[in-house]
Steps between C-alpha positions, in 0.01 A plus 500: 500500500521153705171568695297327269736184421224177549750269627272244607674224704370180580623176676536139378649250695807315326743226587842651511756231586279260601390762777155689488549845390206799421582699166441889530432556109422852387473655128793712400370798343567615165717805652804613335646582821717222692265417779642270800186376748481465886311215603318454856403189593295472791247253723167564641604452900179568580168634330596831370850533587785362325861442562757527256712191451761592190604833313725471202561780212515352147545525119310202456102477452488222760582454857513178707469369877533208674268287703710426777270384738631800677435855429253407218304182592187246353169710602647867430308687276807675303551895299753616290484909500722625136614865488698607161736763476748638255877402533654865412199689750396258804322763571224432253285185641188357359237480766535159695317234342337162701432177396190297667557273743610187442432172720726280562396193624215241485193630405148305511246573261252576586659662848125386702242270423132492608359177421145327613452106620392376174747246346675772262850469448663870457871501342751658730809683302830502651770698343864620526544836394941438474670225364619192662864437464598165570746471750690191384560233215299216734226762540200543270457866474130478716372632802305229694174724695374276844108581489285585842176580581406673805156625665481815637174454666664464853146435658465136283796300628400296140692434200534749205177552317740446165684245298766507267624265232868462580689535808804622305556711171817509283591828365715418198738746324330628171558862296388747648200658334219756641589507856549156537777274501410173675136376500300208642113484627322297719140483527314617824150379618300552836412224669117366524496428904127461571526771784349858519810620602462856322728654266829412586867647378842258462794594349738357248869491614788414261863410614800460309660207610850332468696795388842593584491832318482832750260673302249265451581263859375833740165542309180453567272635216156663591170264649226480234141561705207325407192523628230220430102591522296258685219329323237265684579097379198252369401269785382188434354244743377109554412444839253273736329276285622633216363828407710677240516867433737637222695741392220677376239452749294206350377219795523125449400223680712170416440224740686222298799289625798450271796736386404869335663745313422828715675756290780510192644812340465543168849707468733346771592175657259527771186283618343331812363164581253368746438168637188463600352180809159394603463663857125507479475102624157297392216800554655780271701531180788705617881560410749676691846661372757245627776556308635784255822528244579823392777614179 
């Protein structure tokens, strides 16, 4: 009779006490027999095997553990297993039913970029799947995420081929709704730096920082890779007695003294100057680059 109970458990995270808890919460069928439930929570230790953390036998539709920092700690992916069975006859069980996996942690959205060297700003998500308890009264209830960038190119001793908006991210306490219950982004570009260097791959790191708590002061949530696709960069040139080539290939010749505008961009504060000098002396007409301011 209990074989085909749909139990259905799933986890929410929950501040219990100003602690983070995760909520086992699974429907109570409409059985006429007393039922009492045995939950299992467990962890993923490693892919494909899990180790149980907490066992309890209830009345209740609900079950609760603890984020200690301990057994059950930021970056676990967490399941709660619910078997039913009747109070009078233990014997009778429902099969055992599992929730998915919850996350908890810091998640990035999305977990890997692959972005090109053209100027285009792509938004970075950062989210907290638990809620942030705030510690003390002088505390705002925020976690405060120190921004990196690495490159993992170890054959180009260069900077990152990336750039990010902030250095630092606040993760302020908010209700918890669809998986997420902390949010900030940050916007992520590559960086235009006139070499062929290839396509290259960084990564994002994120760092809580100034925390006394245990379960958030031992974390360090997951690297966000991001490779950036090399694309060739517009040349331009004035050289000798001035001949000019642009951007787009077409040849000047401009042998006039006096200050020029080279180049301006039409969609950032950006543009050269030249100062032009006579270094052709009585026979020739001539000007030579002699001086050059650049914004």
């Amino acid at each position: 009779k209990l074989t085909s109970l749909t139990l259905q458990p799933v986890i929410t995270p929950e501040l219990v006490q100003g602690r983070v808890h995760l909520k086992c919460t699974y429907s109570r069928p409409s059985s006429k027999l007393p039922l009492q439930y045995v939950v299992v929570w467990s962890r993923l230790s490693t892919p494909g095997k899990k180790e149980q953390i907490q066992r309890e036998t209830t009345l209740q539709s609900f079950s609760y553990v603890e984020m200690n920092g301990v057994n059950l700690r930021l970056g676990d992916t967490v399941f709660c297993t619910v078997t039913a069975f009747t109070r009078d006859t233990p014997e009778q069980q429902s099969l055992p039913e599992e929730s998915k996996g919850f996350y908890a942690g810091i998640k990035f959205l999305p977990e890997s970029l692959q972005i090109a060297e053209d100027g285009k700003e792509h938004v970075l998500t950062i989210l907290s799947t638990v809620p942030i308890a705030c510690p003390g009264h002088d505390d705002s209830c925020k976690i405060t995420l120190q921004l990196s960038t690495e490159d993992l190119d170890s054959q180009l001793l260069g900077p990152p081929d990336i750039a990010l908006s902030a250095c630092q991210v606040d993760l302020l306490q908010a209700p918890c709704s669809e998986s997420s219950c902390a949010a900030a982004a940050l916007r992520v570009t590559a960086v235009t730096d006139f070499a062929q260097d290839g396509n290259r791959v960084s990564r994002i790191r994120a760092e809580p920082v100034g925390w006394r708590d245990l379960l958030w002061r031992a974390y360090a949530p997951k690297d966000v890779k991001v490779t950036v696709r090399d694309l060739p960069t517009g040349n331009c040139y004035s050289f000798t007695d001035p001949h000019i080539i642009t951007f787009d290939g077409w040849r000047y010749d401009n042998y006039k003294i006096g200050t020029f505008l080279l180049c301006r961009s039409v969609s950032r504060a950006f543009e050269v100057h030249v100062r032009q000098w006579d270094c052709g002396g009585h026979r020739s007409a001539t000007a030579c680059n002699c001086g050059v301011a650049a914004r």
